[in-house]
N, C-alpha and C positions, 0 to 999 in steps of 0.2 A: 772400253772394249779391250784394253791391252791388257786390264787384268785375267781376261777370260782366254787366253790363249792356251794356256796348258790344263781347261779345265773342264769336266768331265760331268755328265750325268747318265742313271740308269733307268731303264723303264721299268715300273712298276705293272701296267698290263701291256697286251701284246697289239699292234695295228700294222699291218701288212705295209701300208704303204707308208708309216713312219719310221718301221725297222730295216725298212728300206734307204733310209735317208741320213744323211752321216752326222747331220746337226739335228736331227726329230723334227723338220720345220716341212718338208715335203707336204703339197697336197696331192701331188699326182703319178703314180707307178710309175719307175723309172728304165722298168723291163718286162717282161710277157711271165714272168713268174712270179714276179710282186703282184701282176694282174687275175692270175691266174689263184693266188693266195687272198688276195680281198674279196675277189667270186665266194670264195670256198667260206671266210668268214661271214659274209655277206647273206648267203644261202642256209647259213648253218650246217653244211655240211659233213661236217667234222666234229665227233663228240669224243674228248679227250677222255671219258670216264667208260667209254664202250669198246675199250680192248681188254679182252679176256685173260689175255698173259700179263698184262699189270696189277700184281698184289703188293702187300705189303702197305706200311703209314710212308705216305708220301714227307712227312715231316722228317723223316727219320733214312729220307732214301737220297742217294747221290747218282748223278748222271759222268759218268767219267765215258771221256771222248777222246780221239785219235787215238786208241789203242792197238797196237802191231798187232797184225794179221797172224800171228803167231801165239799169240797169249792167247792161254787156257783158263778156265777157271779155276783150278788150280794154283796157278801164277796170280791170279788179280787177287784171289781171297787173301794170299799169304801179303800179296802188298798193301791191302785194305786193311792188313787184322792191323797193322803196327799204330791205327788210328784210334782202333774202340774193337769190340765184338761186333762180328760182321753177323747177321741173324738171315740174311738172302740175299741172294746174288743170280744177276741175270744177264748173261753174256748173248746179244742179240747175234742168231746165226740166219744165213739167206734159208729162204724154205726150202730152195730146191738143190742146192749143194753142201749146205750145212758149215758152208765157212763164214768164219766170222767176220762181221761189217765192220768191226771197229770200234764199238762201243758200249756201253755196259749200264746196270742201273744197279749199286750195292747199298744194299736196307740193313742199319743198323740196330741197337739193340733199344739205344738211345739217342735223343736228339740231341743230346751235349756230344757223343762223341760224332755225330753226323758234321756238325759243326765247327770239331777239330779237324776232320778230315776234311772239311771243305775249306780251312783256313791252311791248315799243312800240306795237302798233295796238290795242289793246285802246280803244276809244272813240273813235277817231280817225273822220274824214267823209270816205267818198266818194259823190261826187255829191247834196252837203250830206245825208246819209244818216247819222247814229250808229250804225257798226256793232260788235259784240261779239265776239270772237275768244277760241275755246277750243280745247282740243287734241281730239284723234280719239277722244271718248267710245267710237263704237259697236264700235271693235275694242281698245280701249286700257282701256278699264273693266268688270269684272265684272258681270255681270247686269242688262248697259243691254238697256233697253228703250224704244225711238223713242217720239218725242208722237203718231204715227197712232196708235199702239197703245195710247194715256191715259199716255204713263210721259216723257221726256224732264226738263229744268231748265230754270226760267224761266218764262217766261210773262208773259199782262200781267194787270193785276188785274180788267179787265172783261170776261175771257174764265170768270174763276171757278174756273180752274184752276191753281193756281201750282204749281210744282215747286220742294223747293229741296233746295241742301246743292251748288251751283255756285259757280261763280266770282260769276255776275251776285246770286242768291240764295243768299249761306251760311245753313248753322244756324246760332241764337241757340243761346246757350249756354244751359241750361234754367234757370228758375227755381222749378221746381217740383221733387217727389223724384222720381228715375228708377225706372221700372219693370224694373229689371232679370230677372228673372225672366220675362215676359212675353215681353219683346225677346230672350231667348236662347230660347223657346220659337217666335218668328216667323223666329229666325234674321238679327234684326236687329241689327245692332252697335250699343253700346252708346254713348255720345257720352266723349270724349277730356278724361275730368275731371282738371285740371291742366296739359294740354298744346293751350287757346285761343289762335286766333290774334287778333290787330286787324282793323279793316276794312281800315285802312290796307296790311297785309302782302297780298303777291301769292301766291298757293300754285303750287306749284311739279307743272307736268306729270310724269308717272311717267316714269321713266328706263329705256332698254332694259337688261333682265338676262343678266350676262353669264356664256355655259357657263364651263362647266370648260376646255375644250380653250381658249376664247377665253383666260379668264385665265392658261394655264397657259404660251400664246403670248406674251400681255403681259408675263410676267414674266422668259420667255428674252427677247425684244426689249431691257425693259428693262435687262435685267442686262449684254447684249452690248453695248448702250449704254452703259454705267456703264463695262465694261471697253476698251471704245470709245476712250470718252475719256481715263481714266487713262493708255493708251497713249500716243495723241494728244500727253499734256501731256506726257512723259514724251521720246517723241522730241524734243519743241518743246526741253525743256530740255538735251539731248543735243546738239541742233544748233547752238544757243547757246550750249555751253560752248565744242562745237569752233568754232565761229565767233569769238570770242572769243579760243579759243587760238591758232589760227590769225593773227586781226590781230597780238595781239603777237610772235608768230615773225615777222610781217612786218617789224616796227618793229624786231626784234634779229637780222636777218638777215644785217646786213654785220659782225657780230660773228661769227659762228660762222661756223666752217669747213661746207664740204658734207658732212662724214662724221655731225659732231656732228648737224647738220640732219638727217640722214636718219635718225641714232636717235632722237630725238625725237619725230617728226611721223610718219614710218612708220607707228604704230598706227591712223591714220586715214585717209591716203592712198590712194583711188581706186586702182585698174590702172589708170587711164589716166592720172593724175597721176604715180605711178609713171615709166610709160615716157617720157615727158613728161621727168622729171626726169634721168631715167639719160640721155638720149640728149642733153640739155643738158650735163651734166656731161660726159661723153665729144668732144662739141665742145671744153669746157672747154679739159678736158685735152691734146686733140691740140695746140689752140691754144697753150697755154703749151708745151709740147713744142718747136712750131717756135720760137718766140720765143727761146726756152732758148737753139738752136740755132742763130739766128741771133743771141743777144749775142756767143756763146760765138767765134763764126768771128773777128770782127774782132779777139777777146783774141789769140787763135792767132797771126794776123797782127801785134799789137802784139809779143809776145814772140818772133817767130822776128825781126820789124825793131828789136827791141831789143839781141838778141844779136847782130846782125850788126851794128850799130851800134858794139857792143864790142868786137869783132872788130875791126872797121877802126880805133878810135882807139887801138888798143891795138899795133896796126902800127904808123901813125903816128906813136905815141908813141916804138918800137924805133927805126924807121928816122931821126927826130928826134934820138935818146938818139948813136946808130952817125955822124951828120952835125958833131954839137959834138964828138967823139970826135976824129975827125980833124982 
């Protein structure tokens, strides 16, 4: 028992006469407003989803309470924005004077930043104010029941009615023996024996639950993601080998002939690198064609002025031979 002394649990759904009770082990109203809140759930009285001025994704909405009488919605949005984008905001005012109660419900854009703001403002001041921030009990938690109605969490202690098993007031861990039998008779859950938090641990808002179709969606997304990417790296490495290949064909190109070159590299060449190439080469070739053509002319020229050269000194030489003769 002496290890449970500083130890803490939260309630998951809501029972009038257990939020009533500082350890969750109570069977019985411990005042005219806890009795008064069991009737109401009892009766069903109370349909948390059939008020008109609650819009917005509950997932994504925060309940911020003890708010100065003085704070405008102006002042809460600029303190909400420092959390995430604030997408609505609902400063609850009395009907009949239009001053404000104190409390507020701000819907954000996303439920990652609902969730920073629920982990960061919690105790933090506006308009030197301490105010408390908790997520969207009245559509987000089973069998809440509002403080008009004697049922809510919290409270202060010289109102005489505290509520607990909140963020602000968790249950104690009991120190006495559990009535279980009882508590499964009022339909009250039973308290989380070996699975206490610290005061120090933050408990964590309930998570939206996701269908079938949704995960069935997440799981092609992911998987086409997965094959995504494999792809991705797969071309990457593809590109980089030719790339690669390619530099060195560059660096051993005045080695090879243009025939060899086109067996080669062919397997990867473009159609327009292709045409490219062929109409280069065909240039080439014409070009050396004339050149051919014009070494070849002046050889022509050397050999027909070669032979006639021989010709004439070979006269010369007769007509020479025919002059010492005589």
């Amino acid at each position: 028992m002496s290890n449970n002394l500083n130890s803490v649990f939260y309630a998951e759904s809501y029972h009038p006469i257990q939020a009533g009770s500082i350890d969750g082990t109570d069977i019985l109203p411990h005042d005219n407003a806890v009795y008064r809140a069991h009737l109401c759930s009892s009766a069903g009285l109370y349909d948390p989803l059939g008020d008109p001025k609650v819009i917005g994704d509950p997932y994504c909405t925060l309940f911020v309470g003890r708010l100065s009488h003085f704070t405008t919605e102006g002042t809460l949005r600029e303190a909400m924005s420092k959390y995430g984008r604030v997408k609505n905001l609902r400063l609850v005012r009395h009907i009949v004077t239009g001053a404000s109660r104190g409390y507020a419900f701000v819907e954000f854009e996303t439920e990652r930043e609902m969730r920073r703001a629920y982990k960061d403002a919690h105790h933090s001041f506006i308009d030197d104010s301490e105010i408390i921030v908790d997520y969207n009990r009245q559509q987000l938690m089973p069998g809440w029941i509002p403080r008009r109605l004697g049922g809510g969490l919290g409270g202060k202690k010289e109102s005489g009615q505290l509520r607990f098993g909140g963020r602000e007031r968790p249950f104690r861990a009991p120190l006495r023996p559990i009535p279980y039998d009882e508590l499964k008779r009022l339909g009250i859950p039973p308290p989380p024996e070996g699975r206490y938090m610290s005061r120090f641990q933050v408990p964590s808002p309930p998570r939206r639950e996701k269908s079938s179709p949704d995960l069935e969606r997440g799981s092609r997304r992911s998987s086409k993601d997965r094959a995504d990417g494999i792809h991705r790296r797969s071309s990457t490495d593809d590109d980089a080998g030719l790339e690669e290949e390619y530099q060195c064909h560059q660096r051993n190109s005045y080695s090879e002939t243009p025939i060899q070159t086109e067996d080669r590299y062919d397997s990867y060449e473009t159609r327009e690198d292709r045409k490219h190439r062929s109409s280069r080469d065909k240039d080439h070739r014409s070009h050396h064609r004339r050149r051919s053509t014009d070494e070849e002319e002046p050889d022509s020229k050397r050999s027909r002025r070669s032979s006639r050269d021989r010709k004439e000194h070979s006269h010369e030489h007769r007509s020479k031979r025919h002059r010492h003769r005589d």
